[in-house]
N, CA and C atoms as a LAMMPS dump frame, in Angstrom:
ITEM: TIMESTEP
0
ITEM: NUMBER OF ATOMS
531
ITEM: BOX BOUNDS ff ff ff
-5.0000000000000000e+02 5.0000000000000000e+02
-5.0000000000000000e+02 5.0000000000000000e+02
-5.0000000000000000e+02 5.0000000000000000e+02
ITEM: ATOMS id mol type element x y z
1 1 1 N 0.846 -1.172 0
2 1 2 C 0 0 0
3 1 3 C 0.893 1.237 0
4 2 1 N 0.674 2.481 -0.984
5 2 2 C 1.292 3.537 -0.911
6 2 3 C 1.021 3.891 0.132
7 3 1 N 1.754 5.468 0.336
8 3 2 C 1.976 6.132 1.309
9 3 3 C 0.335 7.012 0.899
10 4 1 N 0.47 7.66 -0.452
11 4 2 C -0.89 8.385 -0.446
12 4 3 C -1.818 7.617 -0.124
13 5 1 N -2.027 6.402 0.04
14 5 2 C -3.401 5.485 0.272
15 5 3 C -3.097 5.737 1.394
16 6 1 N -2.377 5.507 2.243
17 6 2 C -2.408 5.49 3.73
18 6 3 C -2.448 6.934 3.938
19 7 1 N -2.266 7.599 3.344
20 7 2 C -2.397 9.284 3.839
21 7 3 C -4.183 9.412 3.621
22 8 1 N -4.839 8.882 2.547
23 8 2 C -6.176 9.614 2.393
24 8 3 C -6.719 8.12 2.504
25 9 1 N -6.708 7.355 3.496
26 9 2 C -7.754 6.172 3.828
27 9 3 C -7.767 6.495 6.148
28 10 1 N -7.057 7.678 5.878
29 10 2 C -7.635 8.133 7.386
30 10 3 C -7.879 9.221 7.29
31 11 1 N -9.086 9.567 6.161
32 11 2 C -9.503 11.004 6.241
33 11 3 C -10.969 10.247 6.796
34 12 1 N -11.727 11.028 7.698
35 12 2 C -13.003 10.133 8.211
36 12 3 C -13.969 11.11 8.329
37 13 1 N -15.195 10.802 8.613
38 13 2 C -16.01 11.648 9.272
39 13 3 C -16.517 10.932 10.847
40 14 1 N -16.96 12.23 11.586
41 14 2 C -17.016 11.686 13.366
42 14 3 C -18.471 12.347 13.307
43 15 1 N -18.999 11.801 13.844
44 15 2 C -20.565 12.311 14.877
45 15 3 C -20.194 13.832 15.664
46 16 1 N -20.762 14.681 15.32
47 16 2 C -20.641 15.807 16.035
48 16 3 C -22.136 16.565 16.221
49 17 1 N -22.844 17.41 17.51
50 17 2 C -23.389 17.154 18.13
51 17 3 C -24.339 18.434 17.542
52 18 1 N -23.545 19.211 17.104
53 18 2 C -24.353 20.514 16.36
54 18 3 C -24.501 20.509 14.623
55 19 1 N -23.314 19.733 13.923
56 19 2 C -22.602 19.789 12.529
57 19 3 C -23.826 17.954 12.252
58 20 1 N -23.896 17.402 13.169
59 20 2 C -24.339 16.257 12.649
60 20 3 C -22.841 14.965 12.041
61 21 1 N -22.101 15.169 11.422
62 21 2 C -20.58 15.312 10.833
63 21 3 C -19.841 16.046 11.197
64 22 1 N -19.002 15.811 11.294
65 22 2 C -17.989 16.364 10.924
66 22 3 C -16.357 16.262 9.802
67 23 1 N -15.741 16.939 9.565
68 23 2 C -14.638 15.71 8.908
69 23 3 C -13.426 15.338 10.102
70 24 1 N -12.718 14.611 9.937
71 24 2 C -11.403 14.311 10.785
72 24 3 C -10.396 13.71 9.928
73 25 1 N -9.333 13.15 10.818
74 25 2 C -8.051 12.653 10.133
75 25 3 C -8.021 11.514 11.891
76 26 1 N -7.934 9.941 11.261
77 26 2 C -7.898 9.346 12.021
78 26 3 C -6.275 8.88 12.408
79 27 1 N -5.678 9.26 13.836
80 27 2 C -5.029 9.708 14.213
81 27 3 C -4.212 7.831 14.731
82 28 1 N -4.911 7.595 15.417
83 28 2 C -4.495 5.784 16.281
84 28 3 C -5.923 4.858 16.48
85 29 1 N -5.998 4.042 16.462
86 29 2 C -7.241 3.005 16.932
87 29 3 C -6.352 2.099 17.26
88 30 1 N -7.412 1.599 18.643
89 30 2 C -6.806 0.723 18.991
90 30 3 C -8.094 -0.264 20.45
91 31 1 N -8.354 -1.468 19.578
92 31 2 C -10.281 -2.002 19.781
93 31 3 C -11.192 -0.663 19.174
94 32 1 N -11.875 -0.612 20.365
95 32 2 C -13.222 0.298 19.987
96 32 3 C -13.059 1.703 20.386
97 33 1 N -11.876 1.923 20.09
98 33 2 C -11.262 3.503 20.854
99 33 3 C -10.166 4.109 19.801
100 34 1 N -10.315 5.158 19.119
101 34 2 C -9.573 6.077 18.264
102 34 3 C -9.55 7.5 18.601
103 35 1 N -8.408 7.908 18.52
104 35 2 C -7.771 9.357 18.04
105 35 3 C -8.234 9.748 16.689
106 36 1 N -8.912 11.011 16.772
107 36 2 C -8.827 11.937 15.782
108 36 3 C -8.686 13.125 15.458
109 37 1 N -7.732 13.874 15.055
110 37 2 C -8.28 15.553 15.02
111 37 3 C -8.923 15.75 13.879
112 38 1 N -9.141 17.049 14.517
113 38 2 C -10.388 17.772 13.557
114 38 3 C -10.156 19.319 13.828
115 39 1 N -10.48 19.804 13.032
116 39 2 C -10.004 20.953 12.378
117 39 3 C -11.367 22.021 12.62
118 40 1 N -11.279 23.24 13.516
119 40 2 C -12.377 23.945 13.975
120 40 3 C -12.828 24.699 12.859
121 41 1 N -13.448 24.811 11.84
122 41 2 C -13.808 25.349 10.433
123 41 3 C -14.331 27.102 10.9
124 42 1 N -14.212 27.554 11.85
125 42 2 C -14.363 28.948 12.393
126 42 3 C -13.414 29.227 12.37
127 43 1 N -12.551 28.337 13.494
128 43 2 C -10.888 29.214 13.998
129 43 3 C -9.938 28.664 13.293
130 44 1 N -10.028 27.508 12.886
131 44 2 C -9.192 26.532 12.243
132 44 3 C -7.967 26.06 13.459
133 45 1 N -8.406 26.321 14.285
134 45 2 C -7.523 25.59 15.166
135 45 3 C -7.875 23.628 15.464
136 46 1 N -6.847 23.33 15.756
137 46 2 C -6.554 21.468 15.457
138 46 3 C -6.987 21.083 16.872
139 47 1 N -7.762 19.88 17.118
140 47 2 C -7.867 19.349 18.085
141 47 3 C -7.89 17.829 18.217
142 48 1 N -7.389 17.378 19.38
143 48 2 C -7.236 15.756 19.144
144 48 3 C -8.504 15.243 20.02
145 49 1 N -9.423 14.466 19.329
146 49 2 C -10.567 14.337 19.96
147 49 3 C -10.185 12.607 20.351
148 50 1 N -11.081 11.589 21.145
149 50 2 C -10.902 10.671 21.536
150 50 3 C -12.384 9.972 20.83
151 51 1 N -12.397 9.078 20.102
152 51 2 C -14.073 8.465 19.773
153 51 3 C -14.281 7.07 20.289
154 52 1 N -14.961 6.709 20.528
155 52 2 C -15.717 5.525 20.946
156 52 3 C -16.274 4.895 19.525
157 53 1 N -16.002 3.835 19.212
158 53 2 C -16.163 3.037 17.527
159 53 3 C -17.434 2.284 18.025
160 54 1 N -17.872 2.068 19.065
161 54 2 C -19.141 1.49 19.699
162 54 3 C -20.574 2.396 19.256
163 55 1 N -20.004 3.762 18.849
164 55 2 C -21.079 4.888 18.467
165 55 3 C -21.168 4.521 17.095
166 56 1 N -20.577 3.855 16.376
167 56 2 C -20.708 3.481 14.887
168 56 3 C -21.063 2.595 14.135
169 57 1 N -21.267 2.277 13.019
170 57 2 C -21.782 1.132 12.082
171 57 3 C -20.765 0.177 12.584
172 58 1 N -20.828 -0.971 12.43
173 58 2 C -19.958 -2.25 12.718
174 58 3 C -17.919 -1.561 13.43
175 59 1 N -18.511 -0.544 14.251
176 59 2 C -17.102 0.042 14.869
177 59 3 C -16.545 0.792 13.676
178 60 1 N -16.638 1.09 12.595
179 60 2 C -15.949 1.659 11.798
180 60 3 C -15.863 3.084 11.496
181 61 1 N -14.971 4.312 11.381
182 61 2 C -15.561 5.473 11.407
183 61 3 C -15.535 5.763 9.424
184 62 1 N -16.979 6.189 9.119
185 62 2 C -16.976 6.474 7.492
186 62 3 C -15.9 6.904 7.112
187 63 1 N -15.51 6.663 6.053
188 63 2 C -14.101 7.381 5.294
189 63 3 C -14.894 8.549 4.221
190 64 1 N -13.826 9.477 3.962
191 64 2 C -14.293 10.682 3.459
192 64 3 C -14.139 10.458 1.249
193 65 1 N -14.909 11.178 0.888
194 65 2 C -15.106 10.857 -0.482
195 65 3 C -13.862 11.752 -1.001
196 66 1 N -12.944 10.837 -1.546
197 66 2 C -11.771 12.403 -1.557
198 66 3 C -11.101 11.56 -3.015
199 67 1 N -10.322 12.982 -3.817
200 67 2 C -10.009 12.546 -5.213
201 67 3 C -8.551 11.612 -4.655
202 68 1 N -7.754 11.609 -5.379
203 68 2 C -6.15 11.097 -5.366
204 68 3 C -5.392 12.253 -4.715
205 69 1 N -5.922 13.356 -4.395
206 69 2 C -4.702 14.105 -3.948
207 69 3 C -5.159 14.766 -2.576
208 70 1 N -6.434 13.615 -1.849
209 70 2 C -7.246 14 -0.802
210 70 3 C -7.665 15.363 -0.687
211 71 1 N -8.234 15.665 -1.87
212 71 2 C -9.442 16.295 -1.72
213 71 3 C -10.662 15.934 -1.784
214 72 1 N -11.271 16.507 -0.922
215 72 2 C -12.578 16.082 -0.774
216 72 3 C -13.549 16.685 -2.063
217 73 1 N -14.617 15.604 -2.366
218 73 2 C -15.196 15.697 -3.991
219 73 3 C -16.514 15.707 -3.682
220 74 1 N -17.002 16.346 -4.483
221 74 2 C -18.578 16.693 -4.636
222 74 3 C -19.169 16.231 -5.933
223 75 1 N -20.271 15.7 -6.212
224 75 2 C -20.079 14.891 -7.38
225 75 3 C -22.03 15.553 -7.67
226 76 1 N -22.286 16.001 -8.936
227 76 2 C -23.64 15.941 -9.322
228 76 3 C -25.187 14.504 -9.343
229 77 1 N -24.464 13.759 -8.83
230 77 2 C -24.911 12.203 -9.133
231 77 3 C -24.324 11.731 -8.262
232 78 1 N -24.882 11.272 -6.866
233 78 2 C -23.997 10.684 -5.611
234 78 3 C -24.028 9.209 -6.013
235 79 1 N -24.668 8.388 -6.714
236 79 2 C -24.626 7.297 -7.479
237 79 3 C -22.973 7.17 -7.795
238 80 1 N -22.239 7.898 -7.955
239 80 2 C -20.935 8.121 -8.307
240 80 3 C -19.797 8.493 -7.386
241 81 1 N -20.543 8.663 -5.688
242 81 2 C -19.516 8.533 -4.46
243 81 3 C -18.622 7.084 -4.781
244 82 1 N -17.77 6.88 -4.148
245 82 2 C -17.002 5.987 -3.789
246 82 3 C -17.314 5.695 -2.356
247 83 1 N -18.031 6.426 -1.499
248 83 2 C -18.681 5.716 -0.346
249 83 3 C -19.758 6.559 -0.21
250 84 1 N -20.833 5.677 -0.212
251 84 2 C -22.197 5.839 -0.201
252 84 3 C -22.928 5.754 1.205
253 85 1 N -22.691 6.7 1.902
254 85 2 C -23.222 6.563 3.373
255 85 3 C -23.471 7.933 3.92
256 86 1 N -24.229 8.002 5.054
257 86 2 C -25.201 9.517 5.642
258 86 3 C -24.179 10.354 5.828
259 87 1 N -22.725 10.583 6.574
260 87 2 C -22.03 11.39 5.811
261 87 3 C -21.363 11.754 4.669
262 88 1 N -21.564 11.235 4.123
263 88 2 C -20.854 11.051 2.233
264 88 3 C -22.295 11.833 1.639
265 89 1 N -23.384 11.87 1.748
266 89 2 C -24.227 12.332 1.434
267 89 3 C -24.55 13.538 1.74
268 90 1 N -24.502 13.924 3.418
269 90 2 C -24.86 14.849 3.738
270 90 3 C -23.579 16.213 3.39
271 91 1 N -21.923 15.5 3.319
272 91 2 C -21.517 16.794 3.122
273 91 3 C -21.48 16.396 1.63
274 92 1 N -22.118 16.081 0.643
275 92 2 C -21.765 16.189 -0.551
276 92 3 C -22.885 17.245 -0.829
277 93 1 N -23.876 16.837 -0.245
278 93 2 C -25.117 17.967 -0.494
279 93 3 C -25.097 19.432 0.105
280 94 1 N -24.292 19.471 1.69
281 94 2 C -23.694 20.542 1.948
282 94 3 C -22.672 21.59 1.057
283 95 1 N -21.55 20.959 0.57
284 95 2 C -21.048 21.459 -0.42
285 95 3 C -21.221 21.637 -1.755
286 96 1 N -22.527 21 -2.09
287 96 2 C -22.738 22.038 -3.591
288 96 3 C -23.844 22.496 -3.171
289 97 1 N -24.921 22.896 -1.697
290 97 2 C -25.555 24.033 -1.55
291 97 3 C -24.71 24.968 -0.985
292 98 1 N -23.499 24.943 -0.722
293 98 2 C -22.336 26.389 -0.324
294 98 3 C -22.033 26.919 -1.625
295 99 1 N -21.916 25.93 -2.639
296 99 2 C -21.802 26.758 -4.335
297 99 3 C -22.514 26.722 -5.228
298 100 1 N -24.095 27.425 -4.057
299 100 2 C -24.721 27.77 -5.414
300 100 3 C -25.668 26.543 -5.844
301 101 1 N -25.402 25.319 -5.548
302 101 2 C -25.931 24.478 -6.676
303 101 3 C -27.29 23.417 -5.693
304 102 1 N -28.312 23.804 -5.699
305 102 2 C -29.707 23.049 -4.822
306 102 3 C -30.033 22.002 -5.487
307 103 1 N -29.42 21.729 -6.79
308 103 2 C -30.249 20.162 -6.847
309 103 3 C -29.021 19.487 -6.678
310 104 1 N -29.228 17.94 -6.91
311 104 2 C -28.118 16.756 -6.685
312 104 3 C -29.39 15.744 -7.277
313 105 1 N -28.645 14.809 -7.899
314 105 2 C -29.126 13.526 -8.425
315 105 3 C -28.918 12.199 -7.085
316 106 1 N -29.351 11.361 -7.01
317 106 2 C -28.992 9.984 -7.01
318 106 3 C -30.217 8.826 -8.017
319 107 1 N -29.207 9.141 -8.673
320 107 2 C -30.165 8.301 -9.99
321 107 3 C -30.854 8.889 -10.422
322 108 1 N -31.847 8.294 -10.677
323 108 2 C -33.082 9.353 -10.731
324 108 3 C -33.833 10.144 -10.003
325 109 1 N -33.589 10.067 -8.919
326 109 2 C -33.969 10.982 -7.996
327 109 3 C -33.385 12.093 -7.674
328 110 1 N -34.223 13.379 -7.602
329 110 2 C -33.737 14.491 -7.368
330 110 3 C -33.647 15.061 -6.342
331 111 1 N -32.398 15.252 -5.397
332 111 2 C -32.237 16.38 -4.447
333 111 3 C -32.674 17.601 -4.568
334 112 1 N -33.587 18.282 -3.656
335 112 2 C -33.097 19.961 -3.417
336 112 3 C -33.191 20.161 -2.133
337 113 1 N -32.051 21.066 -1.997
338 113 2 C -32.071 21.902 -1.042
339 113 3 C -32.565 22.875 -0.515
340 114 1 N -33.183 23.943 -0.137
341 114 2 C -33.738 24.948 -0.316
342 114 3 C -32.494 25.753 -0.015
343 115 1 N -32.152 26.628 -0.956
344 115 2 C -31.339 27.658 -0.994
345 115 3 C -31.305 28.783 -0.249
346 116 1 N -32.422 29.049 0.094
347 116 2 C -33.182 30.054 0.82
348 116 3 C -32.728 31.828 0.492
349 117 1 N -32.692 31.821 -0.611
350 117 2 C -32.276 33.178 -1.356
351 117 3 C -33.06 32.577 -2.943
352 118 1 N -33.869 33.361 -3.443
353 118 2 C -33.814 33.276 -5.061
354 118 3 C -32.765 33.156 -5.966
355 119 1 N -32.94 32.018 -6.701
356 119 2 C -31.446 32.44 -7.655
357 119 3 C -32.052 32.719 -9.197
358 120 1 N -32.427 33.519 -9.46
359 120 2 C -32.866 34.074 -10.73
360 120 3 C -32.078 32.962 -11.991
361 121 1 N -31.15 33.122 -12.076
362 121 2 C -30.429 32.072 -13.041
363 121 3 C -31.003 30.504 -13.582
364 122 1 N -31.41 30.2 -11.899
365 122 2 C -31.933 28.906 -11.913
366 122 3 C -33.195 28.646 -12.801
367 123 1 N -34.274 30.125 -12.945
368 123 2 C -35.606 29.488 -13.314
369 123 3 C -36.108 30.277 -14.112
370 124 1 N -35.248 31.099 -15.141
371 124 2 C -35.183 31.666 -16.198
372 124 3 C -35.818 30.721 -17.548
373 125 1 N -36.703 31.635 -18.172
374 125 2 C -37.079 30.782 -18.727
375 125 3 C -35.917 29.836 -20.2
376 126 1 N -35.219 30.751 -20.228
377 126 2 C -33.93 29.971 -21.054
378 126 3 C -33.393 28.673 -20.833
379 127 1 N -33.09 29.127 -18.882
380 127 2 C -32.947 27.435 -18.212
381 127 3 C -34.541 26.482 -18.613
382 128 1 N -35.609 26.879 -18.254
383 128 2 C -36.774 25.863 -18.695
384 128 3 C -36.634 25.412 -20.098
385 129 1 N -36.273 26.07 -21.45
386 129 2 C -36.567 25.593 -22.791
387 129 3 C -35.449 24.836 -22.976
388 130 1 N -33.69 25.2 -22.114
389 130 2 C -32.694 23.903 -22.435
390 130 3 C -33.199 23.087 -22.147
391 131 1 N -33.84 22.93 -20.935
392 131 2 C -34.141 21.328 -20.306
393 131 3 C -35.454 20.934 -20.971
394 132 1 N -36.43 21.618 -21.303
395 132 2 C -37.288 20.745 -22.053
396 132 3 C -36.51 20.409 -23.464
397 133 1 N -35.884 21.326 -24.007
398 133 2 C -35.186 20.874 -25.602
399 133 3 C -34.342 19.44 -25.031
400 134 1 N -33.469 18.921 -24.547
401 134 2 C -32.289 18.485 -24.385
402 134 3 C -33.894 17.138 -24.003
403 135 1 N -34.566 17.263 -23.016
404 135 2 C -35.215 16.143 -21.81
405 135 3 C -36.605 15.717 -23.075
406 136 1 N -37.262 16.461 -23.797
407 136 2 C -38.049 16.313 -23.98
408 136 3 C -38.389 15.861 -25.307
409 137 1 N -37.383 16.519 -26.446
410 137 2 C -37.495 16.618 -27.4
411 137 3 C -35.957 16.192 -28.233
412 138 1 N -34.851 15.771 -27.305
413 138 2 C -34.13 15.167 -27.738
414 138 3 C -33.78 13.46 -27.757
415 139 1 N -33.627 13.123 -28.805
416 139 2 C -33.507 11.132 -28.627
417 139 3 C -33.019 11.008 -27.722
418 140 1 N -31.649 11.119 -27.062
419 140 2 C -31.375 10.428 -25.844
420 140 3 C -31.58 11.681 -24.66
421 141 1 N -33.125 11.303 -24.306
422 141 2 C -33.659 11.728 -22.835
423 141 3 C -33.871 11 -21.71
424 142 1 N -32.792 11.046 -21.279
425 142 2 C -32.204 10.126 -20.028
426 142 3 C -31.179 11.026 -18.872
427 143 1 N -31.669 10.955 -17.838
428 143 2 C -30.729 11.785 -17.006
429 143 3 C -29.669 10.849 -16.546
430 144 1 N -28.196 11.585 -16.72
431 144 2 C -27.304 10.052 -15.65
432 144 3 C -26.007 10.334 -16.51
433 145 1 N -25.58 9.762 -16.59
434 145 2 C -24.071 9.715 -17.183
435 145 3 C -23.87 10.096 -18.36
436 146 1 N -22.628 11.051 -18.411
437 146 2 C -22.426 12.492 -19.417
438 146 3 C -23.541 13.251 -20.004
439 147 1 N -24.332 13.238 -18.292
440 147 2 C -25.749 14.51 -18.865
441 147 3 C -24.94 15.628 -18.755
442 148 1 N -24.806 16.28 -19.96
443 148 2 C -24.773 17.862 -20.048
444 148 3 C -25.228 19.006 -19.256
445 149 1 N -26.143 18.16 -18.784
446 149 2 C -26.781 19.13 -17.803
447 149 3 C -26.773 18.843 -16.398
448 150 1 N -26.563 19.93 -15.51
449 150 2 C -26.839 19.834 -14.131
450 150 3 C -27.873 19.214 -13.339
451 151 1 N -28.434 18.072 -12.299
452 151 2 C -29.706 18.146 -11.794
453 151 3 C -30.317 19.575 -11.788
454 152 1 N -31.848 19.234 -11.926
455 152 2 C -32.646 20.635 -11.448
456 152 3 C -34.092 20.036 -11.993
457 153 1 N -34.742 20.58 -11.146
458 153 2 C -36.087 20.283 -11.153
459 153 3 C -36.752 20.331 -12.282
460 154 1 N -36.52 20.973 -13.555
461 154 2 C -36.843 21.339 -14.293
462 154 3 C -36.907 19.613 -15.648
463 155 1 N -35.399 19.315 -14.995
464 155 2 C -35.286 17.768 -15.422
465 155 3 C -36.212 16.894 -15.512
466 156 1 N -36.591 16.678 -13.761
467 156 2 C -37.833 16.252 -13.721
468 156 3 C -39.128 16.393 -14.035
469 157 1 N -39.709 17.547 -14.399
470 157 2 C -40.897 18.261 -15.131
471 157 3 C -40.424 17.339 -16.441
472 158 1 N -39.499 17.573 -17.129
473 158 2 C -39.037 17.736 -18.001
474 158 3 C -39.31 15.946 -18.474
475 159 1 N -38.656 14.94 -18.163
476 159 2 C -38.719 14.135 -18.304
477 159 3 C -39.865 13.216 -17.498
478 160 1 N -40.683 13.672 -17.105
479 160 2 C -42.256 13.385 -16.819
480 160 3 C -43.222 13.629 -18.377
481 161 1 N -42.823 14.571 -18.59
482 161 2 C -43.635 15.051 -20.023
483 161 3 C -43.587 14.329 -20.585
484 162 1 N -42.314 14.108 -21.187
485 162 2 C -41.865 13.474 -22.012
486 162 3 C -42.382 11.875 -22.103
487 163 1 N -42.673 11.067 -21.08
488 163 2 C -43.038 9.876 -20.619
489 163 3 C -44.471 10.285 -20.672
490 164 1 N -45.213 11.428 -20.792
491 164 2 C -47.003 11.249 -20.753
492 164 3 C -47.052 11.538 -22.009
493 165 1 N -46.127 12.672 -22.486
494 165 2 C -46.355 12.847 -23.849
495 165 3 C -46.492 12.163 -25.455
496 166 1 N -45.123 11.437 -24.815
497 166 2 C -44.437 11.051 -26.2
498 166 3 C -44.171 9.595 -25.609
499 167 1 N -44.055 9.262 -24.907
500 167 2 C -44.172 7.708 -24.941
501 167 3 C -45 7.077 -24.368
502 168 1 N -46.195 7.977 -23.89
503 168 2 C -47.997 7.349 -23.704
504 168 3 C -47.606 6.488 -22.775
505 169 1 N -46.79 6.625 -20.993
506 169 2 C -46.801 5.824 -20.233
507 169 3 C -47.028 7.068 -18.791
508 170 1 N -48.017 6.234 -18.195
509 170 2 C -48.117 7.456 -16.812
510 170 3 C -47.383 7.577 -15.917
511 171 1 N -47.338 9.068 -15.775
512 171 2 C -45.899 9.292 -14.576
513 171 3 C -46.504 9.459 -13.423
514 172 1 N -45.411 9.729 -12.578
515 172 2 C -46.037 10.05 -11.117
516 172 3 C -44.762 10.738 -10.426
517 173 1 N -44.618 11.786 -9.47
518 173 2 C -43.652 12.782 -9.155
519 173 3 C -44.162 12.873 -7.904
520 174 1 N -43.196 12.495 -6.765
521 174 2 C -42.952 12.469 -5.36
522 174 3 C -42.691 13.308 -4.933
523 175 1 N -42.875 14.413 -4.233
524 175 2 C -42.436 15.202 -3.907
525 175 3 C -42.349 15.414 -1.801
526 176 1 N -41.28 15.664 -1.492
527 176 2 C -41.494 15.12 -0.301
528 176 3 C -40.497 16.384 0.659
529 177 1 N -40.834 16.665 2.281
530 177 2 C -40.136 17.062 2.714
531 177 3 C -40.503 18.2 3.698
């Protein structure tokens, strides 16, 4: 095993009590008891916390979704994490509602966030006629891998139509929350 594998296979996330997550860097384990610091995202000051692996899935603390050069990755389609679990989710959805971006895919299903500011950009009617042109009225209308386009609700409108319209099968749209 390289050194970078062993450098970014103890990037983790810990249970924290306000954040829900947090991230860490797993420090020693040893049984059901690990070292980790974690990094105060206000002050940025380092702290070595102590965890209990008894608070976790089968003792294990989640590992963090991070490229080759341990950075941590945000992906449009969490179908496409490399670990698929409630923190891998929750900061993937955290970090593309910090830039801007309220929807997220998993599969076919659409994330939003509520942004809680208008983003004019988002629901322009220019954005509505790409996504019906591209979802509705183009042969391959399929959301998922090398979609051109971003999730957004509009997708879903979009490719509902398209399924009552043009291929005479009934839809149905969940909306939940």
């Amino acid at each position: 095993m390289s050194s970078d594998t062993n450098t970014h296979s103890n990037l983790v996330y810990v249970y924290d009590l306000e954040e829900a997550w947090i991230e860490a860097r797993l420090i020693s384990q040893s049984g059901v008891n690990a070292k980790v610091e974690v990094v105060d995202e206000h002050s940025n000051e380092k702290q070595i916390c102590d965890v209990s692996l008894k608070d976790y899935p089968d003792q294990v603390l989640p590992l963090q979704n991070v490229d080759e050069n341990g950075k941590v990755i945000n992906v449009e389609d969490m179908v496409d994490l490399p670990y698929l679990h409630e923190a891998g989710i929750l900061f993937n959805l955290k970090r593309r509602h910090a830039q801007g971006l309220p929807y997220t895919r998993t599969g076919d299903i659409c994330i939003a966030v509520n942004p809680y500011v208008w983003m004019n950009h988002l629901y322009s009617e220019g954005t509505r006629n790409e996504y019906a042109r591209h979802y509705v009225y183009s042969k391959q209308a399929s959301a998922g891998d090398n979609d051109p386009l971003a999730p957004h609700v509009y997708e879903t409108s979009s490719l509902s139509f398209r399924g009552l319209a043009l291929d005479t099968v009934n839809q149905s749209i969940l909306v939940s929350g």
